[in-house]
mmCIF file as gemmi writes it, N, C-alpha and C atoms, coordinates in Angstrom:
data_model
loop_
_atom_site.group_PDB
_atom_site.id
_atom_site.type_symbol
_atom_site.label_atom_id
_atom_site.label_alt_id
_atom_site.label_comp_id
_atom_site.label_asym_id
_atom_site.label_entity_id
_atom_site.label_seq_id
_atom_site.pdbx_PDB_ins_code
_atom_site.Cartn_x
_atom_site.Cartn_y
_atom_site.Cartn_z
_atom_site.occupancy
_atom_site.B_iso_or_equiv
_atom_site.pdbx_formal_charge
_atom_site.auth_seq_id
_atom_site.auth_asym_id
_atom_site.pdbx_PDB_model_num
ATOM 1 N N . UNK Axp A 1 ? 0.843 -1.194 0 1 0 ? 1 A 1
ATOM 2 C CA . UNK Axp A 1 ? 0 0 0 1 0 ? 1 A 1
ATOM 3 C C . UNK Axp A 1 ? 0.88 1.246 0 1 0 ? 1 A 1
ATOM 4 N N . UNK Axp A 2 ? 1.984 1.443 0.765 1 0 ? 2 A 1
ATOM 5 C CA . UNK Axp A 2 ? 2.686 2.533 1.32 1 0 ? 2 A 1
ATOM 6 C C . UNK Axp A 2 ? 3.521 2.53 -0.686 1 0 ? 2 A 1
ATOM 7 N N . UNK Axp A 3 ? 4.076 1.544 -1.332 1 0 ? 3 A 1
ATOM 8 C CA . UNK Axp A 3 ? 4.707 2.335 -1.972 1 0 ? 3 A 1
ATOM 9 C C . UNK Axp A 3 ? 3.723 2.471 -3.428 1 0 ? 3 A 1
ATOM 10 N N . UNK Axp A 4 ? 2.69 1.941 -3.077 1 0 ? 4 A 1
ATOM 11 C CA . UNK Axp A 4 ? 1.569 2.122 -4.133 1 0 ? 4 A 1
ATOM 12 C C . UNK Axp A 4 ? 1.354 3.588 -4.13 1 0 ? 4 A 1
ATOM 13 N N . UNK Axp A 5 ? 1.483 4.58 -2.921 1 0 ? 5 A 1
ATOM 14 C CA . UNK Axp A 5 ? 1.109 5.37 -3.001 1 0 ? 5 A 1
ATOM 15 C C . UNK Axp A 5 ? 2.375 6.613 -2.799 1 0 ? 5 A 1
ATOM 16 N N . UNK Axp A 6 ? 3.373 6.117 -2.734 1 0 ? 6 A 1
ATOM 17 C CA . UNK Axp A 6 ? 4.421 6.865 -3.12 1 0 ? 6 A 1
ATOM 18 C C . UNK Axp A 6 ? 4.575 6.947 -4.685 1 0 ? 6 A 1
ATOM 19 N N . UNK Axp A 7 ? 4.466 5.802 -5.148 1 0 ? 7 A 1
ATOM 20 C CA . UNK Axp A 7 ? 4.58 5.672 -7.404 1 0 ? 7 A 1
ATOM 21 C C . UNK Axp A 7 ? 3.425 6.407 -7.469 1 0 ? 7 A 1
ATOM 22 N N . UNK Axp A 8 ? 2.329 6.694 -6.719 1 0 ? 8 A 1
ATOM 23 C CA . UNK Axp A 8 ? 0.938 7.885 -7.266 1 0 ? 8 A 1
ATOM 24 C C . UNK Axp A 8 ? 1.309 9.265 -7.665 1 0 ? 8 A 1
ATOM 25 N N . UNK Axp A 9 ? 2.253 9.511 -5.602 1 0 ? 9 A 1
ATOM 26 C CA . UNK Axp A 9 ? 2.523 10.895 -6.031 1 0 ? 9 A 1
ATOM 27 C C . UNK Axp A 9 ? 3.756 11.227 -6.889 1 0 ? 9 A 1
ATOM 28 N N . UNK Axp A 10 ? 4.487 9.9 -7.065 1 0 ? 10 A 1
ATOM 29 C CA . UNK Axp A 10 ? 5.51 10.331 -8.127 1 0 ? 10 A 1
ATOM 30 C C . UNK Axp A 10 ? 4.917 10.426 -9.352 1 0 ? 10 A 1
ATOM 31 N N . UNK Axp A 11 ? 4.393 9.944 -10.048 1 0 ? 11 A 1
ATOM 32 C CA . UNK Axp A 11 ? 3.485 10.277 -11.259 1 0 ? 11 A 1
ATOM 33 C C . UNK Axp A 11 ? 2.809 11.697 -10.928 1 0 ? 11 A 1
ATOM 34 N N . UNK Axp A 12 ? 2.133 12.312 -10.234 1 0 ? 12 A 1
ATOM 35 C CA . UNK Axp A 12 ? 1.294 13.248 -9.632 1 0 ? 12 A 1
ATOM 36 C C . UNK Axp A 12 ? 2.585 14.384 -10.086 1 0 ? 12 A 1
ATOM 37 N N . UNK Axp A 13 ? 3.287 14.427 -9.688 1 0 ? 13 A 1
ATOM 38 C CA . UNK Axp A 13 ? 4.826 15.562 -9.13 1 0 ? 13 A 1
ATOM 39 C C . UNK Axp A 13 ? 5.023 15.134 -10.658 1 0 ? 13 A 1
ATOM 40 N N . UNK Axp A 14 ? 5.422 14.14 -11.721 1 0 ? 14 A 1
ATOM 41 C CA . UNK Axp A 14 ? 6.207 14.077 -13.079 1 0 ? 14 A 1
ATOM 42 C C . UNK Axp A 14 ? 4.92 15.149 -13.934 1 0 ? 14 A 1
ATOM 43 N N . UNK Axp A 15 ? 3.772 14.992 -13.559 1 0 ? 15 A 1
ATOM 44 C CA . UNK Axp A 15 ? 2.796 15.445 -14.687 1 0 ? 15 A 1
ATOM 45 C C . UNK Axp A 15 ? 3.087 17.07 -14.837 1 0 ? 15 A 1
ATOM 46 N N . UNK Axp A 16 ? 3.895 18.01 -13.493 1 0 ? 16 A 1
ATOM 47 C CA . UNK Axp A 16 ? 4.521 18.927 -13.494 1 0 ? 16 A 1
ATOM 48 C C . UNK Axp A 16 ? 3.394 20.139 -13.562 1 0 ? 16 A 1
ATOM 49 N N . UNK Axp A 17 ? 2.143 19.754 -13.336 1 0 ? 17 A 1
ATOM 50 C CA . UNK Axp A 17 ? 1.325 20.559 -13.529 1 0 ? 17 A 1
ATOM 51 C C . UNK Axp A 17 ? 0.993 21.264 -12.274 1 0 ? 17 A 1
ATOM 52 N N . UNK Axp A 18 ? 0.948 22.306 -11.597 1 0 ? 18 A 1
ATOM 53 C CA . UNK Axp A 18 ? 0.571 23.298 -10.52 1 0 ? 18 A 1
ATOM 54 C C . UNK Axp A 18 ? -0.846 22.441 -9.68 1 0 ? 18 A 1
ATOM 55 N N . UNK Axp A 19 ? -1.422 22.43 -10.908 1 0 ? 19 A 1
ATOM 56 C CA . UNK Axp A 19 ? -3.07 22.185 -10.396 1 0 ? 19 A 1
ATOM 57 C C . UNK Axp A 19 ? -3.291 20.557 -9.797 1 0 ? 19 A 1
ATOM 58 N N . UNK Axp A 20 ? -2.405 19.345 -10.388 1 0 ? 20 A 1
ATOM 59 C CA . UNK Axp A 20 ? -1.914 18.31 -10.113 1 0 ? 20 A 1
ATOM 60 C C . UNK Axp A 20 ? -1.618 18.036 -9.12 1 0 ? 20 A 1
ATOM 61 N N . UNK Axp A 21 ? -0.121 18.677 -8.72 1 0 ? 21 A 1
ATOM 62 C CA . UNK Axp A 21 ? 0.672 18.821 -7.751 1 0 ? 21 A 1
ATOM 63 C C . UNK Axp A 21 ? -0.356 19.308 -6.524 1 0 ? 21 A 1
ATOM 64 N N . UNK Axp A 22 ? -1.182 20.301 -6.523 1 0 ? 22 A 1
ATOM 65 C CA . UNK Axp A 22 ? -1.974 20.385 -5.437 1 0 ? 22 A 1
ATOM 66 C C . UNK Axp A 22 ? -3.26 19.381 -5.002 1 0 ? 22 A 1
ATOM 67 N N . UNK Axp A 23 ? -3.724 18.843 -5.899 1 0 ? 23 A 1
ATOM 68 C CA . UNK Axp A 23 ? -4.522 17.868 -5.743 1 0 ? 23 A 1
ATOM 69 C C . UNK Axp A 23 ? -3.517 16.809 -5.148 1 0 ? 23 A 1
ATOM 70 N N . UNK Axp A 24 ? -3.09 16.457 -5.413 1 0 ? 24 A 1
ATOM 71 C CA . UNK Axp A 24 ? -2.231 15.246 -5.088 1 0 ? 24 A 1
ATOM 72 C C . UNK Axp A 24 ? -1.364 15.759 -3.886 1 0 ? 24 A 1
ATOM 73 N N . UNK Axp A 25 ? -1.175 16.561 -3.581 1 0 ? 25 A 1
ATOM 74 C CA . UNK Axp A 25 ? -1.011 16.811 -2.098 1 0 ? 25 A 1
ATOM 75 C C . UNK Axp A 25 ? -2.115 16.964 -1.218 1 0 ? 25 A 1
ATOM 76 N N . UNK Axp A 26 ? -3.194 17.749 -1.716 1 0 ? 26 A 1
ATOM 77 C CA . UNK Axp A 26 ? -4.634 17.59 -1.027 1 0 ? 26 A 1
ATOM 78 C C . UNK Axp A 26 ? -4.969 15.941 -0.857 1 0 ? 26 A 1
ATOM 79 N N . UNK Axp A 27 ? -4.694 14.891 -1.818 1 0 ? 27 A 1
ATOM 80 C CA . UNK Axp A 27 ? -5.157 13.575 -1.725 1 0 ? 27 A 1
ATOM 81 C C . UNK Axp A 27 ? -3.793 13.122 -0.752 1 0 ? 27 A 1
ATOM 82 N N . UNK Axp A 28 ? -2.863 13.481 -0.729 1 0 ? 28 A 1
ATOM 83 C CA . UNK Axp A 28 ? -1.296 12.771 -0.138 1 0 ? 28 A 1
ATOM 84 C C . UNK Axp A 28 ? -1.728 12.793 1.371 1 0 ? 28 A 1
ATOM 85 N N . UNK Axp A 29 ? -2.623 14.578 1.598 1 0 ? 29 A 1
ATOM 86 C CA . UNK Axp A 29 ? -2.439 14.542 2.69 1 0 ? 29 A 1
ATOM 87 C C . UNK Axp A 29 ? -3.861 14.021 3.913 1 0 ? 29 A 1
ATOM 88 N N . UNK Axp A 30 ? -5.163 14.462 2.718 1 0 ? 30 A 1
ATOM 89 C CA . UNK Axp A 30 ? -6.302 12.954 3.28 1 0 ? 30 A 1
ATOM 90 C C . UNK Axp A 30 ? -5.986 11.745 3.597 1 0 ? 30 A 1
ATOM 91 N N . UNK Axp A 31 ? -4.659 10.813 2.58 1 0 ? 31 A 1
ATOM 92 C CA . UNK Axp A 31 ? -4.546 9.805 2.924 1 0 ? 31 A 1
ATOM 93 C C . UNK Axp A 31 ? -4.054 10.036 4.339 1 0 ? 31 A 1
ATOM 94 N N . UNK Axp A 32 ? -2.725 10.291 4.592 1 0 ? 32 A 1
ATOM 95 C CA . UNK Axp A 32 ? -2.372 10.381 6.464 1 0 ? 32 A 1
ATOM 96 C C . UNK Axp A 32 ? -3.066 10.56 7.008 1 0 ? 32 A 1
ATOM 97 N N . UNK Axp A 33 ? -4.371 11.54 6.742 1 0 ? 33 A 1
ATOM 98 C CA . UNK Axp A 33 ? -5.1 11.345 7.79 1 0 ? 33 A 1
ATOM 99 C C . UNK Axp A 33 ? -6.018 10.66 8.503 1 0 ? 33 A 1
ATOM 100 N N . UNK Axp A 34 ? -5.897 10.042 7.223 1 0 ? 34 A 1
ATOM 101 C CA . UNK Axp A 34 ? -7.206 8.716 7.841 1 0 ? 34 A 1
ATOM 102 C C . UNK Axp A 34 ? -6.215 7.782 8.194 1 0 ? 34 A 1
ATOM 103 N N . UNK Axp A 35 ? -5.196 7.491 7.611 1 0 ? 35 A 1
ATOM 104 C CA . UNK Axp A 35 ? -4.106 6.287 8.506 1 0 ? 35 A 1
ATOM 105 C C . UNK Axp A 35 ? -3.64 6.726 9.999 1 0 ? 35 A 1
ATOM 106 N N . UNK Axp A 36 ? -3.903 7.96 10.033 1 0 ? 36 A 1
ATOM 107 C CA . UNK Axp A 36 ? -3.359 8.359 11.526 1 0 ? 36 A 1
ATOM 108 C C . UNK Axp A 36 ? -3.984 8.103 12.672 1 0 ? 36 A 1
């Protein structure tokens, strides 16, 4: 699971897009929070 979702946000971060990159930190950082 953990590096399933590290290869997400690496794809997420390659697509280089602003709007991407924030979604995918908005989703990076929902995920921790529900694992926390």
């Amino acid at each position: 699971m953990g590096a399933a979702v590290i290869l997400f946000l690496l794809i997420l971060i390659g697509l280089g897009s602003s709007g991407t990159n924030e979604t995918g930190w908005w989703w990076w950082t929902s995920i921790k929070a529900q694992n926390t």
